[in-house]
PDB file of N, CA, C and O in Angstrom, chain B, residues numbered from 101:
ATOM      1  N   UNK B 101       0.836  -1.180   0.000  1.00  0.00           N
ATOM      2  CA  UNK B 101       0.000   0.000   0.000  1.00  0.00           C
ATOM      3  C   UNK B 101       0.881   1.243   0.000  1.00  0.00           C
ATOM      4  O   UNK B 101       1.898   1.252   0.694  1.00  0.00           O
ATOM      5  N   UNK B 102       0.529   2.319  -0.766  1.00  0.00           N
ATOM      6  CA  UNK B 102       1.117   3.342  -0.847  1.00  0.00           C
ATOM      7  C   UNK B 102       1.117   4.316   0.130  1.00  0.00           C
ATOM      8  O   UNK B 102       0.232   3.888   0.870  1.00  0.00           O
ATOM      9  N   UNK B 103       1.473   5.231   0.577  1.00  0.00           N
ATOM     10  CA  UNK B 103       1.369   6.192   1.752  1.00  0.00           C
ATOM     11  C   UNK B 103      -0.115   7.013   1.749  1.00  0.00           C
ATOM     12  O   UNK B 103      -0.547   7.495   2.796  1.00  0.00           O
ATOM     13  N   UNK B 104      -1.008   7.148   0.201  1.00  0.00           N
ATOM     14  CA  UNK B 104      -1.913   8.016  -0.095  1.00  0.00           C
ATOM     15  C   UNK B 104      -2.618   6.963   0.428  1.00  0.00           C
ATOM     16  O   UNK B 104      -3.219   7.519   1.348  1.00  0.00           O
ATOM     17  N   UNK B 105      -3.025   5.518   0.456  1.00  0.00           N
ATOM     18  CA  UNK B 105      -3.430   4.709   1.008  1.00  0.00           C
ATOM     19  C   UNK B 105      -3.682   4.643   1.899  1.00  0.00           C
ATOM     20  O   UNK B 105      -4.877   4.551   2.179  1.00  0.00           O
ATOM     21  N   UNK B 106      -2.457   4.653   3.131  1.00  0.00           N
ATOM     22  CA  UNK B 106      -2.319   4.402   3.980  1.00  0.00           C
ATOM     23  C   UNK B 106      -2.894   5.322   5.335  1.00  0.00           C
ATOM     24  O   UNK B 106      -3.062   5.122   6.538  1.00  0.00           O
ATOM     25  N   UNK B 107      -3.092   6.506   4.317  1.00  0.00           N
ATOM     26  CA  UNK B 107      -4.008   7.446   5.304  1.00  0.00           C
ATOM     27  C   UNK B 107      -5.604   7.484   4.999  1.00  0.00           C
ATOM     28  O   UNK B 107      -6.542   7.798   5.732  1.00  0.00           O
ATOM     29  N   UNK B 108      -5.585   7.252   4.276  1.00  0.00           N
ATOM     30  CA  UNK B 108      -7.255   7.040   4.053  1.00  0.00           C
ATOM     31  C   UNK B 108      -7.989   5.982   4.494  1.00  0.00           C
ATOM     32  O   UNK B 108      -9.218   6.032   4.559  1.00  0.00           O
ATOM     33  N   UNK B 109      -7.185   4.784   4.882  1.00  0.00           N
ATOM     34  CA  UNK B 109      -7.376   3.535   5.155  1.00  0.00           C
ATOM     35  C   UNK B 109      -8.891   3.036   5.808  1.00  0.00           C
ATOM     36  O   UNK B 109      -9.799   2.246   5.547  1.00  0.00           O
ATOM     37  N   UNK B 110      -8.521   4.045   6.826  1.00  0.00           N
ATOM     38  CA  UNK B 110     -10.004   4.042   7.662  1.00  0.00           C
ATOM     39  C   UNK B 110     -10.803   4.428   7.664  1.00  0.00           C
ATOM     40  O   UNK B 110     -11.579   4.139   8.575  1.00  0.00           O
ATOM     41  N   UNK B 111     -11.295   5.611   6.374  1.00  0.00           N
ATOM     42  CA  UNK B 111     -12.191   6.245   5.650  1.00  0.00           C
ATOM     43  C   UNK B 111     -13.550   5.397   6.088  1.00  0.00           C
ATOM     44  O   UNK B 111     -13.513   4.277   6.597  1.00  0.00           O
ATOM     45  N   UNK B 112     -14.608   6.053   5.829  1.00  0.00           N
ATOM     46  CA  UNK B 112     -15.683   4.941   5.667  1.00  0.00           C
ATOM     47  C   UNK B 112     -15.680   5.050   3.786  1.00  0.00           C
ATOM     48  O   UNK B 112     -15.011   5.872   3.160  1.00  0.00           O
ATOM     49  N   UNK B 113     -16.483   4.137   3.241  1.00  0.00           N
ATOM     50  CA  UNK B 113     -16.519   3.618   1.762  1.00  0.00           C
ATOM     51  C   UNK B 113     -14.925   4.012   0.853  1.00  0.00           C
ATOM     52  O   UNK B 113     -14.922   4.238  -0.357  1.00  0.00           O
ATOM     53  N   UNK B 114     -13.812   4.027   1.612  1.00  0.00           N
ATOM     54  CA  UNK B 114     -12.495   3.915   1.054  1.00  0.00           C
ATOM     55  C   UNK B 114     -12.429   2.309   1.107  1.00  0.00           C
ATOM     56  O   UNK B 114     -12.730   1.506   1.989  1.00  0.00           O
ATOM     57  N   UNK B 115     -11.862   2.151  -0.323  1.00  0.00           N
ATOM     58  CA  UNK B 115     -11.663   1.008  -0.584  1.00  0.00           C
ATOM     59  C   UNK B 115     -10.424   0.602  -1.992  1.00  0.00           C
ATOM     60  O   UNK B 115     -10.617   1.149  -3.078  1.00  0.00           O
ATOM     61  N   UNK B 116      -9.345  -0.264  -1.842  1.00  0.00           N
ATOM     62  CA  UNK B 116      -8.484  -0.510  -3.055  1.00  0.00           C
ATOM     63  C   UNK B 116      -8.999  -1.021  -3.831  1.00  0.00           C
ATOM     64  O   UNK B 116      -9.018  -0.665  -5.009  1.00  0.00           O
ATOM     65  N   UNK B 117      -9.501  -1.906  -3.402  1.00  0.00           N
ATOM     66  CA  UNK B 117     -10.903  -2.843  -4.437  1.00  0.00           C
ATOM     67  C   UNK B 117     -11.266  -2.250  -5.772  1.00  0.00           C
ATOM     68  O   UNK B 117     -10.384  -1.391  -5.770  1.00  0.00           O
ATOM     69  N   UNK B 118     -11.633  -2.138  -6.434  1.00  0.00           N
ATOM     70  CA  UNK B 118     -12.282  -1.854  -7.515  1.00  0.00           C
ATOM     71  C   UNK B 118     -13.426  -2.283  -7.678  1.00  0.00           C
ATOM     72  O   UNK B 118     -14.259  -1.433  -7.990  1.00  0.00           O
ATOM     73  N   UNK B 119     -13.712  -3.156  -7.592  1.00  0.00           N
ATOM     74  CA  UNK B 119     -14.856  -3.559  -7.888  1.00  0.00           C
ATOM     75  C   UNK B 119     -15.885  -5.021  -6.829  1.00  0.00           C
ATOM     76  O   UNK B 119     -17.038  -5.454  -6.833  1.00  0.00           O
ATOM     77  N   UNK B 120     -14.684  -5.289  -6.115  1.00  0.00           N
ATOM     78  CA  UNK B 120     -15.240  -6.199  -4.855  1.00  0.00           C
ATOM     79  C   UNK B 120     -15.104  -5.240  -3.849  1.00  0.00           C
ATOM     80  O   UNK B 120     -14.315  -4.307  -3.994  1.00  0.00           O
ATOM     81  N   UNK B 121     -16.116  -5.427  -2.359  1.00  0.00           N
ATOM     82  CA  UNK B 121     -15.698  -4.697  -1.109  1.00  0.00           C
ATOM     83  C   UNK B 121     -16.364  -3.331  -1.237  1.00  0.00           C
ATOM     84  O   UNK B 121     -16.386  -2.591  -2.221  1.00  0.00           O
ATOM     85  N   UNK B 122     -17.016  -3.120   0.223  1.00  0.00           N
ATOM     86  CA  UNK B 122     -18.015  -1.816   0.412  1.00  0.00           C
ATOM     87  C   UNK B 122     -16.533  -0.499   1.325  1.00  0.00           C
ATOM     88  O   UNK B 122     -16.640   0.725   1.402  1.00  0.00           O
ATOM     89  N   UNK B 123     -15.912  -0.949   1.599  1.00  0.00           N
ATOM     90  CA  UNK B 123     -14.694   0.036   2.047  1.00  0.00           C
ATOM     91  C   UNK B 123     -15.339   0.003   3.640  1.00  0.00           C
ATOM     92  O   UNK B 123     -14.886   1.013   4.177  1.00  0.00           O
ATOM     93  N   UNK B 124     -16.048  -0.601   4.442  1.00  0.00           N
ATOM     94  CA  UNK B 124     -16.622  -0.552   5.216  1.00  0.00           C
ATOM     95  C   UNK B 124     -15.603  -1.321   6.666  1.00  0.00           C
ATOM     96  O   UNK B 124     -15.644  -1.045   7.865  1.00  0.00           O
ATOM     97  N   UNK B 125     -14.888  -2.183   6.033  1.00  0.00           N
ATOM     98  CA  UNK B 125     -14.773  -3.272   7.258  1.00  0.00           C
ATOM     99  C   UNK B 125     -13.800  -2.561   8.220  1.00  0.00           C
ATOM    100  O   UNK B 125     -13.823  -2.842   9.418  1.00  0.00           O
ATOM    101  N   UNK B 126     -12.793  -1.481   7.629  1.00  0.00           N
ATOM    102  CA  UNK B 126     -11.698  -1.285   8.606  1.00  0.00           C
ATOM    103  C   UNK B 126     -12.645   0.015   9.115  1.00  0.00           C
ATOM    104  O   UNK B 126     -12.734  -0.156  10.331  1.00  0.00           O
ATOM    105  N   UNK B 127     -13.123   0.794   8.888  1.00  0.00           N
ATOM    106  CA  UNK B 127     -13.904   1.599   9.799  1.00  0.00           C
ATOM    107  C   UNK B 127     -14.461   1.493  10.995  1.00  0.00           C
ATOM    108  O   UNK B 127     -14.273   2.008  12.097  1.00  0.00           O
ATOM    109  N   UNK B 128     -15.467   0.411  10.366  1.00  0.00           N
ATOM    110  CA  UNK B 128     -15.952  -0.466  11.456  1.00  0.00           C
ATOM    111  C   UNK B 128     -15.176  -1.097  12.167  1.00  0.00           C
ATOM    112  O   UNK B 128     -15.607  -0.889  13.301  1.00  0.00           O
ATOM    113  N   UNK B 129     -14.273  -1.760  12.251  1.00  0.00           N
ATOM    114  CA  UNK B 129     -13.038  -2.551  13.086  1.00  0.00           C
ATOM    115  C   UNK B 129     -12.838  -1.244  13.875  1.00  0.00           C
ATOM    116  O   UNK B 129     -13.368  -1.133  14.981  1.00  0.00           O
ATOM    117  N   UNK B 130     -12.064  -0.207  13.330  1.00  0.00           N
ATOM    118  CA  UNK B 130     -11.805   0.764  14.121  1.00  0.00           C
ATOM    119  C   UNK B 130     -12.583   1.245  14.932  1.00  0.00           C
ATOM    120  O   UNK B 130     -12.104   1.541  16.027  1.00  0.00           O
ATOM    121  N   UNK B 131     -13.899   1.470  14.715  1.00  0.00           N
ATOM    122  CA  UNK B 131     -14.780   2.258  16.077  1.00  0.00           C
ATOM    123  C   UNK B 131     -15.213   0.786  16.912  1.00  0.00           C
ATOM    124  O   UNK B 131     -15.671   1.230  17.965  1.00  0.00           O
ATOM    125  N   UNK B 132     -15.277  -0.249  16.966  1.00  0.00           N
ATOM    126  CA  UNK B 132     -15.125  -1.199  17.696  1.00  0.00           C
ATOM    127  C   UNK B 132     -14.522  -1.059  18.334  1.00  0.00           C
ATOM    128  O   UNK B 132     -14.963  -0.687  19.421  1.00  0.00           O
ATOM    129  N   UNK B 133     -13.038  -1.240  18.179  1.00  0.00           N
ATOM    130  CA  UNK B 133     -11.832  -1.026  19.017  1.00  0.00           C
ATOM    131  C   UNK B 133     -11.505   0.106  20.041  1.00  0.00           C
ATOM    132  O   UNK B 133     -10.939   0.048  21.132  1.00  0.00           O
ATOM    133  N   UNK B 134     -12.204   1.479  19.135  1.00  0.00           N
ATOM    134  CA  UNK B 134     -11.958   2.461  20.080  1.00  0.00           C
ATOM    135  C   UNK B 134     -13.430   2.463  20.979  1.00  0.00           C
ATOM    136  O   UNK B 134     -13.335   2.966  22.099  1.00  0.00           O
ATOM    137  N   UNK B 135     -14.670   1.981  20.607  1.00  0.00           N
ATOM    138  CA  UNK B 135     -15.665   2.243  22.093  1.00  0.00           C
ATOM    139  C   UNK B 135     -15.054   0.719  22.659  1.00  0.00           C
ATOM    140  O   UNK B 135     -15.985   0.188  23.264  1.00  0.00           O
ATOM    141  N   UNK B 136     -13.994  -0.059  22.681  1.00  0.00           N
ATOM    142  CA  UNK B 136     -13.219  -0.732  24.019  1.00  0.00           C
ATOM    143  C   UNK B 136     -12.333   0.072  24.382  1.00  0.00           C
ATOM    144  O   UNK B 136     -11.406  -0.456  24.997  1.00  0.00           O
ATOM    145  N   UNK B 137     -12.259   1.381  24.200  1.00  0.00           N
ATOM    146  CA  UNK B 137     -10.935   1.743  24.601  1.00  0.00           C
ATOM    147  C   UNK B 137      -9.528   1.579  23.717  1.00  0.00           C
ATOM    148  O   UNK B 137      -8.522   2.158  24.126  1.00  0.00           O
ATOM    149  N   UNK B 138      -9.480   0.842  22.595  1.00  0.00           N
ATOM    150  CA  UNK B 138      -8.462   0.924  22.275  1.00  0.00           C
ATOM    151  C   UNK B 138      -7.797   1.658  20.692  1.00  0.00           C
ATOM    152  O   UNK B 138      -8.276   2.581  20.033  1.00  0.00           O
ATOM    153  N   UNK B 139      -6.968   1.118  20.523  1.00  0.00           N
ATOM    154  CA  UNK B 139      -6.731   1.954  19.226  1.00  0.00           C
ATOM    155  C   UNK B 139      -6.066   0.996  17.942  1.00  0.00           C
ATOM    156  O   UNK B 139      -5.107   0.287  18.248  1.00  0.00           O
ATOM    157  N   UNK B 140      -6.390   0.975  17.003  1.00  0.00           N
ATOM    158  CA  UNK B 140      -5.502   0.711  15.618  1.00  0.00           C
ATOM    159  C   UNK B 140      -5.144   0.991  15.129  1.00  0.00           C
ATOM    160  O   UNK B 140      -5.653   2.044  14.745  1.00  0.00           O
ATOM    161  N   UNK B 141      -4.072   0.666  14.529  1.00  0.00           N
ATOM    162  CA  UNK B 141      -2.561   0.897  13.607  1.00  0.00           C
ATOM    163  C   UNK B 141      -2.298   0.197  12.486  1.00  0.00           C
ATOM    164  O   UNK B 141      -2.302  -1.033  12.439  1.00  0.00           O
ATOM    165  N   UNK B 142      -2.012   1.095  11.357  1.00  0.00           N
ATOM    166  CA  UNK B 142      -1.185   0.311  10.192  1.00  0.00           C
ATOM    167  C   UNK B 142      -0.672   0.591   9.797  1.00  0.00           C
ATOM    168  O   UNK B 142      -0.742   1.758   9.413  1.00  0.00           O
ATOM    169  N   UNK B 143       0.547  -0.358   9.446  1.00  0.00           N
ATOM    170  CA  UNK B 143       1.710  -0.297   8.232  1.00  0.00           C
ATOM    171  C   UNK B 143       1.767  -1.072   7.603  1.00  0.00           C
ATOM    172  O   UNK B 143       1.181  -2.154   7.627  1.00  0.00           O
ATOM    173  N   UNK B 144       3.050  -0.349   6.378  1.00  0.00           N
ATOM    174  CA  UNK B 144       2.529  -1.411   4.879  1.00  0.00           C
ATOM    175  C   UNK B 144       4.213  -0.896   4.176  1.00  0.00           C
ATOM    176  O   UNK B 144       4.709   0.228   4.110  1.00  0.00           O
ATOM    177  N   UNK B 145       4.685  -2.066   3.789  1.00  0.00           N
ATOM    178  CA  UNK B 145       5.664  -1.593   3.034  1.00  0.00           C
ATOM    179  C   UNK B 145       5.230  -0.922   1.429  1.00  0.00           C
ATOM    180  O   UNK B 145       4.173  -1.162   0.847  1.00  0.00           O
ATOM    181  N   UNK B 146       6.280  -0.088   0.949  1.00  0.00           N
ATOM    182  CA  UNK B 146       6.052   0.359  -0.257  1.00  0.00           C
ATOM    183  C   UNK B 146       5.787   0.226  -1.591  1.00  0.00           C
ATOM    184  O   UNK B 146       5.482   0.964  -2.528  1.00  0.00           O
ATOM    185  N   UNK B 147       6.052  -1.264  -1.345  1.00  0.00           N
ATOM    186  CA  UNK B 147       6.037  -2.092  -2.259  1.00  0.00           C
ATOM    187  C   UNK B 147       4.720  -2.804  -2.586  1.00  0.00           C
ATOM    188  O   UNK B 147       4.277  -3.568  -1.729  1.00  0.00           O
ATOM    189  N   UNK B 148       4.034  -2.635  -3.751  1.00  0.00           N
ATOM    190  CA  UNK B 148       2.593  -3.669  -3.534  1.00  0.00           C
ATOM    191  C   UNK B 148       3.066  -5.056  -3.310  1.00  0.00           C
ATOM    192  O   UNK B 148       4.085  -5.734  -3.443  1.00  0.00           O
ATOM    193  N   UNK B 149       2.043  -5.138  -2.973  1.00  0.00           N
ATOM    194  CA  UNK B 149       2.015  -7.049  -2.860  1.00  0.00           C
ATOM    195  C   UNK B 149       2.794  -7.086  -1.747  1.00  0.00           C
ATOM    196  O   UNK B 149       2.755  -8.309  -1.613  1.00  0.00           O
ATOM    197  N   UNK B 150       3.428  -6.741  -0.899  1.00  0.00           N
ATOM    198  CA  UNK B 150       4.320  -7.194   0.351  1.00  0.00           C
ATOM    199  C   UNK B 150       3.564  -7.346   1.646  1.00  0.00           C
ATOM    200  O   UNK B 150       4.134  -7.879   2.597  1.00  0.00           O
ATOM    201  N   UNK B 151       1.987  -6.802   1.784  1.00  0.00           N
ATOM    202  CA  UNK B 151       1.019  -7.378   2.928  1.00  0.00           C
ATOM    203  C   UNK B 151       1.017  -5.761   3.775  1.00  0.00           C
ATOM    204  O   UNK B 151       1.487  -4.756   3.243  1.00  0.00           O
ATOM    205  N   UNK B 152       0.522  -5.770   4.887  1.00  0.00           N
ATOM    206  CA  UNK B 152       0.215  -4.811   5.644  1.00  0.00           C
ATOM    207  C   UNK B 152       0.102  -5.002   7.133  1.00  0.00           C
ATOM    208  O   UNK B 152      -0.143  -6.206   7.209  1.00  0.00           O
ATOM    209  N   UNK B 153       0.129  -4.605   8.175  1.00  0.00           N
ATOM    210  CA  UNK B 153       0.487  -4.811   9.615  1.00  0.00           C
ATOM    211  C   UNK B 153      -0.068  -4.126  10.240  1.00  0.00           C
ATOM    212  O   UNK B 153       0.113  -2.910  10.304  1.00  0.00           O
ATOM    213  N   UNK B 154      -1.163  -5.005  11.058  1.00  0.00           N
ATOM    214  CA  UNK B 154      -2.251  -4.012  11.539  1.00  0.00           C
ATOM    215  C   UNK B 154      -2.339  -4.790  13.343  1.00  0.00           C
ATOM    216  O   UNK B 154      -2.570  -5.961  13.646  1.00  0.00           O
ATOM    217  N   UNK B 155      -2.019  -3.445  14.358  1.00  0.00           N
ATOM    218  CA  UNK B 155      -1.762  -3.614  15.348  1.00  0.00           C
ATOM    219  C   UNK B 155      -3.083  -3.015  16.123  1.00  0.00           C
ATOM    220  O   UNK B 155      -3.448  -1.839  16.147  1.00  0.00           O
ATOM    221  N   UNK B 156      -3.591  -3.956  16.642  1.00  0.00           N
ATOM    222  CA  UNK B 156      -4.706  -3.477  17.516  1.00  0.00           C
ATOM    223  C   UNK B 156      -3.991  -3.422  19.142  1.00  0.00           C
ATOM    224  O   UNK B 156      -3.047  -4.126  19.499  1.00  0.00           O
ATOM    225  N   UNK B 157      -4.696  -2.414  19.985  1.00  0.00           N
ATOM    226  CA  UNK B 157      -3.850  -2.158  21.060  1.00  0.00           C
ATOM    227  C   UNK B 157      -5.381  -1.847  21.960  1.00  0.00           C
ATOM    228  O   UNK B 157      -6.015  -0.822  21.712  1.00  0.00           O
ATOM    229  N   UNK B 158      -5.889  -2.886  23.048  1.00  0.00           N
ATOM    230  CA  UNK B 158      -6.895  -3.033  23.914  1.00  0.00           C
ATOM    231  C   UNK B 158      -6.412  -2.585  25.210  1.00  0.00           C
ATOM    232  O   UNK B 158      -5.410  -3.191  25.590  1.00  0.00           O
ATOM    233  N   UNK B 159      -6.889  -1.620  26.047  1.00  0.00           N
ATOM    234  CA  UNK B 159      -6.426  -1.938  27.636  1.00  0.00           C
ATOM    235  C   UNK B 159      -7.356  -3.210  28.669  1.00  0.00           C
ATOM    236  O   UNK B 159      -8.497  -3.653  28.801  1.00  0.00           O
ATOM    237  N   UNK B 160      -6.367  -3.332  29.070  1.00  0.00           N
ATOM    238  CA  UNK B 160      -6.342  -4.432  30.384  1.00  0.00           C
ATOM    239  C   UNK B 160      -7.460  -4.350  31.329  1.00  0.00           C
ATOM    240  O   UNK B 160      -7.631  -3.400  32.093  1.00  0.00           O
ATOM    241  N   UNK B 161      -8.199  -5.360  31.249  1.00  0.00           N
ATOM    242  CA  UNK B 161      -9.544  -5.415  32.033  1.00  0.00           C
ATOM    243  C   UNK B 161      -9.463  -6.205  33.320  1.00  0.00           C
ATOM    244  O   UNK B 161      -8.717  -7.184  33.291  1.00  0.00           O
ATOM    245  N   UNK B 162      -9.915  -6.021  34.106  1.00  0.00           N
ATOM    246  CA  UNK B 162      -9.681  -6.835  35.494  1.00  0.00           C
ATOM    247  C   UNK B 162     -10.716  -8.321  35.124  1.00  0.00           C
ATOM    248  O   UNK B 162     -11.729  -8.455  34.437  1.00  0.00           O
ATOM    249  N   UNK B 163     -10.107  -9.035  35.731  1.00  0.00           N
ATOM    250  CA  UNK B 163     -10.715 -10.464  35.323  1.00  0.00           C
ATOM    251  C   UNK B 163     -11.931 -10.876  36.811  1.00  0.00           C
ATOM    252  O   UNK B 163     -11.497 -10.759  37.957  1.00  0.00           O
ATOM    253  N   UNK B 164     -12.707 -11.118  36.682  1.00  0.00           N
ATOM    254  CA  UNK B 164     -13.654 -11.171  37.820  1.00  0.00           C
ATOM    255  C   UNK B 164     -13.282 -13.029  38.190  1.00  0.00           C
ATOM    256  O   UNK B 164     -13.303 -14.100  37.584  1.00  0.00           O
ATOM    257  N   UNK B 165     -12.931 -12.463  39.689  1.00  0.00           N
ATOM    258  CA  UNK B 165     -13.231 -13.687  40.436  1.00  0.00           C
ATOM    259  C   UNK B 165     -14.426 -14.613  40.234  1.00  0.00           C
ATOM    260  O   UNK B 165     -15.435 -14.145  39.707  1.00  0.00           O
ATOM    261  N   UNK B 166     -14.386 -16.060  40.663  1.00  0.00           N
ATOM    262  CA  UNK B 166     -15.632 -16.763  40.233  1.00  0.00           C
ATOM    263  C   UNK B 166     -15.933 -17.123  41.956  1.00  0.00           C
ATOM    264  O   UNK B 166     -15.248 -17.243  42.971  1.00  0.00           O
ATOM    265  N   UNK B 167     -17.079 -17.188  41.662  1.00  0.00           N
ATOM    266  CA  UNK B 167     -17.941 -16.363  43.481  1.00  0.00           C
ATOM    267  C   UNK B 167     -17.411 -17.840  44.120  1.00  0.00           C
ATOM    268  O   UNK B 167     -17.200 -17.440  45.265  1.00  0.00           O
ATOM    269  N   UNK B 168     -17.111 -19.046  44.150  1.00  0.00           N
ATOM    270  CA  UNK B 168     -16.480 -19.853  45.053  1.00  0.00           C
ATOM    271  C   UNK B 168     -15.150 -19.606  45.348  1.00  0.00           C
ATOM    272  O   UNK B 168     -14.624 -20.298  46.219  1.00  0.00           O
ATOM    273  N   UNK B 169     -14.400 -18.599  44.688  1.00  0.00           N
ATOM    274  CA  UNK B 169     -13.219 -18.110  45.229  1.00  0.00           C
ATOM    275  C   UNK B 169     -13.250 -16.814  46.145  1.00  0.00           C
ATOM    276  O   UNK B 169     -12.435 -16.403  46.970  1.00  0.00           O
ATOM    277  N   UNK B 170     -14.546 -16.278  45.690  1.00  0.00           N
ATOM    278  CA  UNK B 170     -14.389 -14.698  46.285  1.00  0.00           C
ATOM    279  C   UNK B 170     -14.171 -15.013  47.814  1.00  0.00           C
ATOM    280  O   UNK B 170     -13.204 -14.527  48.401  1.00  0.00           O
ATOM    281  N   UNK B 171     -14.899 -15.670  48.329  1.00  0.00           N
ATOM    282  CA  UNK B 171     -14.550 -15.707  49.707  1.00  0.00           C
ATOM    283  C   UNK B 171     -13.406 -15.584  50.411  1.00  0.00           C
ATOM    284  O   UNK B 171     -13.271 -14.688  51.244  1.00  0.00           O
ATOM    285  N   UNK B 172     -12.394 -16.542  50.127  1.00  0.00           N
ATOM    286  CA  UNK B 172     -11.163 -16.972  50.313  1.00  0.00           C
ATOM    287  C   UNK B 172     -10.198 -15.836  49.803  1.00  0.00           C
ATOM    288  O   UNK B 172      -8.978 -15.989  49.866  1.00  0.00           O
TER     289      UNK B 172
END
């Protein structure tokens, strides 16, 4: 993916596609991620065809005890 790409990415109806794909899915991924709190990232070498690297980053949720331990 190219750099002009790479910022538009998360557009809503941005899409490389041509003719398959509503440009919808990474938008959506993204506001998912951020009403958990977290955030997404991508990189992509310059080169087509070499793939893309997409880092989702969640914060840390407390894990709930299961009520036969709470006691103890």
């Amino acid at each position: 993916m190219d750099a002009a790409a790479l910022r538009r990415l998360f557009e809503p109806f941005y899409s490389t596609k041509e003719e398959a794909g509503t440009g919808l899915g990474l938008s959506i991924s993204r506001r998912i991620v951020e009403l958990h709190g977290g955030t997404i990232e991508s990189e992509s070498e310059s080169e087509p065809g070499k793939g893309a690297l997409f880092r989702v980053k969640l914060p840390a949720a407390a894990v709930p005890r299961p009520a036969i331990l709470a006691g103890h």
